[in-house]
N, C-alpha and C positions, 0 to 999 in steps of 0.2 A: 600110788601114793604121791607120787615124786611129781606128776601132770596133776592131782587134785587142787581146785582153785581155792581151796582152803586153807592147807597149807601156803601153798603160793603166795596168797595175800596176806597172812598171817607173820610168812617171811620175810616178806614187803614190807611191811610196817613195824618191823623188828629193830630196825635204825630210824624209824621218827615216821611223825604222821605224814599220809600223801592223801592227795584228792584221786578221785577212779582214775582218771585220764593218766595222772603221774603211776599210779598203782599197776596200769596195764603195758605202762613206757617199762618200767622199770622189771616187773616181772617178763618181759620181752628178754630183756638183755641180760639179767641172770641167770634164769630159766630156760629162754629159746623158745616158749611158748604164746601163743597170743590168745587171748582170752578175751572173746567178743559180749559187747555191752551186758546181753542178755545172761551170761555167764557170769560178768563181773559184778555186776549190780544185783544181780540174784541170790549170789551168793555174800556179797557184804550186807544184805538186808538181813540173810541166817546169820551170820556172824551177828550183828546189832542186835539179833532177838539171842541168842546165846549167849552177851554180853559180851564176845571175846573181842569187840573192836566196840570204839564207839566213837561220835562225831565230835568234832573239836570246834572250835568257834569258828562261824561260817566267815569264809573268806570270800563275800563279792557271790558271784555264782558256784564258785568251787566249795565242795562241801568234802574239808580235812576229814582223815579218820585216824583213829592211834589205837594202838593193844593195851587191852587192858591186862591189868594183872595176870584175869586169867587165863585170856587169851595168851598172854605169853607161856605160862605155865603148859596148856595145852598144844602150844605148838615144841616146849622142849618135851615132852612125852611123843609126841610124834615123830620128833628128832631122834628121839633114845631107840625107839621103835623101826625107826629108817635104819640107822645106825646098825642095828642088830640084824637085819635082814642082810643089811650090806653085807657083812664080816662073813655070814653064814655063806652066802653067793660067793663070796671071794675066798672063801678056804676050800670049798667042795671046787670050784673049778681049777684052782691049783693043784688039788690033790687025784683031777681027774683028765687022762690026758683028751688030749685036743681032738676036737671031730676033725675028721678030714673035710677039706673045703671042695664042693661039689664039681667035680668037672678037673678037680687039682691031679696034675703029675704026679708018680713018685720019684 
């Protein structure tokens, strides 16, 4: 979920519209992931047709996108959803002790 370029973008554009090139800068340095053209633009064409992003007035060659309502709406359901998976991972592994580290001394 958390490398899905839907969410990615989704979160991306959660603070204001970006054009793809801003959208793949910026999910880089949040995220840590690079998300190559074929990825990026494939997937903002789904989002367009799902209506959760759509184009903003074209800037020159750069073409802005922003979330739409519902796309924001769908990315905090994915959030709430991340969120709970997280909690779930992070209580089982505190309440389970530690593997030993391969190859580790006692």
């Amino acid at each position: 979920m958390a490398n899905d370029p839907t969410t990615l973008i989704l979160t991306s554009l959660a603070d204001g519209p970006k054009h793809g090139y801003a959208l793949q800068q910026d999910i880089e340095a949040f995220a840590g992931v690079t998300l190559g053209p074929g990825t990026l633009y494939g997937a903002i064409s789904r989002l367009e047709q799902q209506q959760l992003i759509e184009a903003t007035d074209n800037a020159g060659r750069r073409r802005p996108y922003k979330l739409t309502e519902t796309g924001a709406e769908a990315l905090q359901t994915t959030l709430d959803e991340m969120a709970a998976i997280l909690g779930a991972g992070r209580k089982r592994l505190s309440a389970t002790p530690r593997v030993a580290l391969v190859g580790a001394r006692a």
